[in-house]
C-alpha positions as CSV (number, residue, x, y, z in Angstrom):
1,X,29.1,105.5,132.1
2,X,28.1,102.9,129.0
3,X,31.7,103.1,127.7
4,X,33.4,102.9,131.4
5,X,31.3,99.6,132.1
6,X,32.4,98.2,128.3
7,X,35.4,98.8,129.6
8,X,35.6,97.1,132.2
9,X,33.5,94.5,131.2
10,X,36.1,93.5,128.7
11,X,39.0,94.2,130.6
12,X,38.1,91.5,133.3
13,X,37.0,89.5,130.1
14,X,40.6,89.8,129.1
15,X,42.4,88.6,132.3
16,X,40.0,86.2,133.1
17,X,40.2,84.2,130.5
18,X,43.4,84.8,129.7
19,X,42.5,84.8,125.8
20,X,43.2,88.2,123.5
21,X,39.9,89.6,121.6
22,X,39.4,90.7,118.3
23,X,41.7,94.4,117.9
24,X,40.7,97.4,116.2
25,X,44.6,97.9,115.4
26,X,47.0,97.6,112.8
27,X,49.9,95.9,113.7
28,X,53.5,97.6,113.1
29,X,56.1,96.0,110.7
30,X,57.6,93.4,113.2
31,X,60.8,92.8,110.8
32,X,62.0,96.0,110.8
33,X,61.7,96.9,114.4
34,X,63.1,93.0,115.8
35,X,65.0,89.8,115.0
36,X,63.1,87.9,116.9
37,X,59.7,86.6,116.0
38,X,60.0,84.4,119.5
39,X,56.3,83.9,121.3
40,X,56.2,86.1,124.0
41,X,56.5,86.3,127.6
42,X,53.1,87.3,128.6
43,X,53.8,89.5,132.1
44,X,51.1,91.8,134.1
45,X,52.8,94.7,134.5
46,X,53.1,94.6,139.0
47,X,55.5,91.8,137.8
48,X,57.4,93.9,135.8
49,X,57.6,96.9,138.3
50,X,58.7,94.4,141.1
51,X,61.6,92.6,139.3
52,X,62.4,94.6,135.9
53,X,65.9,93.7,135.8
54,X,64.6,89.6,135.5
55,X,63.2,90.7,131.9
56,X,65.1,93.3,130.1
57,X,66.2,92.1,126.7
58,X,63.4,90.0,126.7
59,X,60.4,89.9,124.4
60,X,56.9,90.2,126.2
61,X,53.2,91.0,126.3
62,X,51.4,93.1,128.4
63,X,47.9,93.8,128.7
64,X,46.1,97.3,130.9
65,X,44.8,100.5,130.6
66,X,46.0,103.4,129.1
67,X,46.6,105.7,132.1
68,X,48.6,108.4,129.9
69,X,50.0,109.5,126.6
70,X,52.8,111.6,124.4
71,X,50.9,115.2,123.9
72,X,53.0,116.0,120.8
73,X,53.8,112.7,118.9
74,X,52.0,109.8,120.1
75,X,54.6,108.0,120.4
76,X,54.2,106.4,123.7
77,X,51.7,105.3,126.1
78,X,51.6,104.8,130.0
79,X,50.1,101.4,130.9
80,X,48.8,100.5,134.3
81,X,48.2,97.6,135.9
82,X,44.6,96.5,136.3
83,X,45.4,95.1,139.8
84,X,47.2,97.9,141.2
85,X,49.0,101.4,140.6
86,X,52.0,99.8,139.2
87,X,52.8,101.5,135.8
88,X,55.2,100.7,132.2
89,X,55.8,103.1,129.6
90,X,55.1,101.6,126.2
91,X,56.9,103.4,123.5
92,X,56.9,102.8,120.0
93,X,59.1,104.9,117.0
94,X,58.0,108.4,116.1
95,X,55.1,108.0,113.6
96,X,54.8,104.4,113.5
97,X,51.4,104.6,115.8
98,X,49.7,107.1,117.4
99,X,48.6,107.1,120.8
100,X,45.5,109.5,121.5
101,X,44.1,111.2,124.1
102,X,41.1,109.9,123.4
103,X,42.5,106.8,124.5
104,X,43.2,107.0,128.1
105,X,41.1,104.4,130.0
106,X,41.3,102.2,127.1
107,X,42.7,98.3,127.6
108,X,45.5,98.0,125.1
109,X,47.8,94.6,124.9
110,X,51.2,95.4,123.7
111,X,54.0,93.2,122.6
112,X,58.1,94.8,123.0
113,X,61.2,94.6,124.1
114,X,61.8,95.4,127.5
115,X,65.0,97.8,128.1
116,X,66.6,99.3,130.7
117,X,68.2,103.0,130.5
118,X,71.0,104.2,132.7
119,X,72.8,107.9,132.6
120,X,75.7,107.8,131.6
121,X,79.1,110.2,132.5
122,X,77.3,113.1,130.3
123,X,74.2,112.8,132.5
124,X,72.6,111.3,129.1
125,X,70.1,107.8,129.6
126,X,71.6,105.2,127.0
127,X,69.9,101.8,126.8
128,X,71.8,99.2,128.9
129,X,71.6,95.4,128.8
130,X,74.6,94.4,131.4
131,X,73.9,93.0,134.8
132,X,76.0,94.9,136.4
133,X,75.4,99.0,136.3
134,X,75.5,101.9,138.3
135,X,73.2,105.0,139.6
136,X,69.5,105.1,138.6
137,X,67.6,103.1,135.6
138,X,65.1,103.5,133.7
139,X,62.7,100.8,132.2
140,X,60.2,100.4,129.3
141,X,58.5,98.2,126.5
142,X,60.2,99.2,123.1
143,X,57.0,98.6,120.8
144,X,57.3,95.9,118.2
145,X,52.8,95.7,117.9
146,X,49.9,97.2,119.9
147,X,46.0,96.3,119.8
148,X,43.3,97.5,121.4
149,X,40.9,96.1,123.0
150,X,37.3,96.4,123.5
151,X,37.7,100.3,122.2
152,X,35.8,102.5,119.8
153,X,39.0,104.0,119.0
154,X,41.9,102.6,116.7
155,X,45.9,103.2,116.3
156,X,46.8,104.3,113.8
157,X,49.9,105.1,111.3
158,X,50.8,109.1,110.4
């Protein structure tokens, strides 16, 4: 119950204010993962659900709450929306950081890439950056740095 109204406290903290806290994270290698060291767009995550096409290829923030993450690796995280059930999946190369369970219900601010996926002919997703494609897609935040916030837990590297 103490940890849930941390939490939260610091959540609405976050968004009020609109002002990052101190993280408990280590941030990934930026230069080996991106180009571009651009500031990023900073986007709550209904935005992104609504209109996702309007950002791929760009590089943005998000801030929310870990609502669920990769059993095996780590590797990714699903982020929610504070506001509403809108969700992004966060994912971030095998082994870079890991994502616990432990972690679920925890506000994390993440900084990517955000790419769309389409199948191809072989039924296969490959990323794609055109505006004009076919059939279903697929959207997420390729990681380039995560932090938690407010959280007794910390990423970390394998």
């Amino acid at each position: 119950m103490i940890r849930h109204l941390r939490m939260t406290a610091a959540l609405v903290w976050v968004i009020a204010s609109g002002l990052m806290a101190a993280a408990t994270a280590e941030n990934l290698d930026r230069a080996t993962l991106s180009n571009s060291e651009s500031v990023p767009y900073s986007v709550r995550i209904s935005e992104l659900a609504s209109n996702p096409d309007q950002y791929v290829g760009e590089r943005i923030q998000i801030v929310g709450l870990i609502e669920d993450v990769c059993p095996v690796r780590g590797c990714w995280a699903s982020i929610k929306d504070s506001n509403d059930s809108s969700q992004i999946r966060f994912k971030v190369p095998d082994g870079r950081v890991v994502f616990t369970a432990k972690m679920v219900g925890d506000v994390v601010e993440a900084i990517g890439i955000f790419a769309r996926y389409t199948k191809n002919e072989m039924g296969q997703y490959e990323k794609t950056t055109c505006a004009n494609y076919s059939g279903e897609a697929v959207y997420l935040l390729e990681g380039l740095d995560a932090s938690l916030i407010g959280s007794e837990n910390q990423l970390s590297k394998l």
